[in-house]
C-alpha positions in Angstrom: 70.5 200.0 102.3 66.9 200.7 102.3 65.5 199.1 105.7 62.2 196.9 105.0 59.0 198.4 106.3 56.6 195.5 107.6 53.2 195.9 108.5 51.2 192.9 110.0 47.7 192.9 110.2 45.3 191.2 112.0 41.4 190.3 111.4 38.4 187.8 111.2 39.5 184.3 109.4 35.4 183.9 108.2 34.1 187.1 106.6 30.5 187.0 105.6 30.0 190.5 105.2 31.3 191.6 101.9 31.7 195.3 102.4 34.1 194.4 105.0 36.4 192.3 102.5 36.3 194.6 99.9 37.4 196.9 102.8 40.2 194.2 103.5 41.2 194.1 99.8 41.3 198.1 99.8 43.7 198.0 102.7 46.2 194.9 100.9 46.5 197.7 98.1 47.2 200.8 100.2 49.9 199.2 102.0 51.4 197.8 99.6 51.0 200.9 97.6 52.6 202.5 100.9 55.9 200.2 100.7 55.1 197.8 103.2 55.5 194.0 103.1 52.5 192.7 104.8 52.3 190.0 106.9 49.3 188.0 108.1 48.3 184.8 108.6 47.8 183.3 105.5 44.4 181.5 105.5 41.0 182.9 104.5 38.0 185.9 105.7 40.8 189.2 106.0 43.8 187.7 105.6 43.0 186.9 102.3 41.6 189.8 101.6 44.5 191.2 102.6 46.5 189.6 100.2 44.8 189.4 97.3 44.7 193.7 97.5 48.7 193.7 98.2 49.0 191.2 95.3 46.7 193.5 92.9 49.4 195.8 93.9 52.4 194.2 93.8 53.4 194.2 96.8 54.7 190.9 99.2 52.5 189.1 101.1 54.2 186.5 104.1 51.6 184.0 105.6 52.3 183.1 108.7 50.9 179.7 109.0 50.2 177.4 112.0 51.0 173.7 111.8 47.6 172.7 113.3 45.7 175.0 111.3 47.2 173.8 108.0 45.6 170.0 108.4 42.7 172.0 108.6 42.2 175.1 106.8 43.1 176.2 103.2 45.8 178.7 102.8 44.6 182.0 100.7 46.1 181.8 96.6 48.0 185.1 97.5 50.6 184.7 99.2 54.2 184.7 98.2 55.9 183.5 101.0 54.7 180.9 104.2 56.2 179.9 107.0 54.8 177.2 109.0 54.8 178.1 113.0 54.9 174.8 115.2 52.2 176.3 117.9 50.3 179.4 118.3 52.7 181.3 120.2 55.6 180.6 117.6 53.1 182.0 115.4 52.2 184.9 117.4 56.0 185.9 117.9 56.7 185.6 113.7 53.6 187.8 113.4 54.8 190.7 115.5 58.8 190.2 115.0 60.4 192.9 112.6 56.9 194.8 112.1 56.9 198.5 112.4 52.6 198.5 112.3 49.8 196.5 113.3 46.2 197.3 111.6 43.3 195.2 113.0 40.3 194.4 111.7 37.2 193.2 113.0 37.4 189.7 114.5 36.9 187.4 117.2 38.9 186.2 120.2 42.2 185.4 118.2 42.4 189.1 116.7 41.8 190.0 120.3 44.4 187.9 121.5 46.7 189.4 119.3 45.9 193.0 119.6 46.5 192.5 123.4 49.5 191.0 123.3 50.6 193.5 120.8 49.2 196.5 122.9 51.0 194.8 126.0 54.4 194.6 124.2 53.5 198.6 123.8 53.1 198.7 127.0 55.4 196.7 128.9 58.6 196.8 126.2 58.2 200.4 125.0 57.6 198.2 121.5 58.1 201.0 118.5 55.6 200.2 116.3 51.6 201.7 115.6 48.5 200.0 116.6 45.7 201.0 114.4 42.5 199.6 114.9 39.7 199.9 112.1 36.4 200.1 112.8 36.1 199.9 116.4 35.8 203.8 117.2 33.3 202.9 120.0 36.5 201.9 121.6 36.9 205.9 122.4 34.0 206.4 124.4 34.3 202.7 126.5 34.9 202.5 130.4 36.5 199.2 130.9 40.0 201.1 129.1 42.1 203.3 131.2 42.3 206.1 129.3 45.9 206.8 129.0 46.4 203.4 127.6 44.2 204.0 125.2 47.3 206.8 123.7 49.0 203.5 123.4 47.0 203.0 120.2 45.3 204.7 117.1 41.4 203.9 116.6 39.7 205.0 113.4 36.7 205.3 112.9 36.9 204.0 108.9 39.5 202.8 106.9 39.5 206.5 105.3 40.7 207.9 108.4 43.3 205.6 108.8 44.4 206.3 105.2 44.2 210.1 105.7 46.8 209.5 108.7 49.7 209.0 106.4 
């Protein structure tokens, strides 16, 4: 039996700049073009973005949901499956369980938080799974990084060169 790729993705919940969703839409497509069932967390800005690209190309799409966040926020039209985590770190946990690749996106302090604790499960676990981060190639050139963790990860420059890596 075929085992289920699963690729989570992480990125900014408000997108104003619409270069970067079509860019999110464009990545939806090429991974579910690519086999993977894609994972986020179900509301608006990249994840749908995300989802309505995997959707266009039939792929699956599971939002990951957060209790708190659903009195609040609208889930994206996209998905096909959601799960409702009880707090942030149940969330956190569904997000990264059973994925073989993480692709972030620009965002703010959640995205970090989860690229960190993703990185750190790299780290600290030996987790098997790529990091790709999209559009943060300044991240090559930065001091505050110790080098050799920065092998831990792939950064691209563009969502080309990520594309070009398969």
């Amino acid at each position: 039996m075929k085992k289920t790729k699963i690729a989570t993705t992480f990125g900014a919940s408000m997108v104003k700049d619409q270069l970067l969703y079509t860019e999110g839409v464009e990545l939806g497509k090429f991974l579910a073009q690519k086999g993977y069932v894609i994972k986020c967390g179900g509301y608006g800005g990249l994840m749908e973005a995300i989802s309505k690209g995997a959707k266009e190309a039939g792929g699956k799409i599971i939002g990951i949901a957060l209790e708190q966040f659903d009195q609040e926020l609208e889930r994206n039209q996209f998905l096909d499956e959601v799960i409702i985590a009880k707090n942030l770190y149940e969330r956190l946990k569904l997000l990264i369980e059973n994925s073989e690749l993480f692709v972030i996106q620009k965002g703010s302090i959640g995205t970090l938080c989860e690229l960190f604790t993703v990185w750190t499960l790299k780290y600290a676990l030996n987790l098997n799974a790529r990091i790709c981060l999209i559009g943060y190639g300044d991240l090559k050139n930065n001091s505050l990084i110790p080098k050799e963790r920065l092998n831990d990860i792939e950064i691209y420059d563009s969502l080309n060169a990520f594309k070009e890596s398969f």
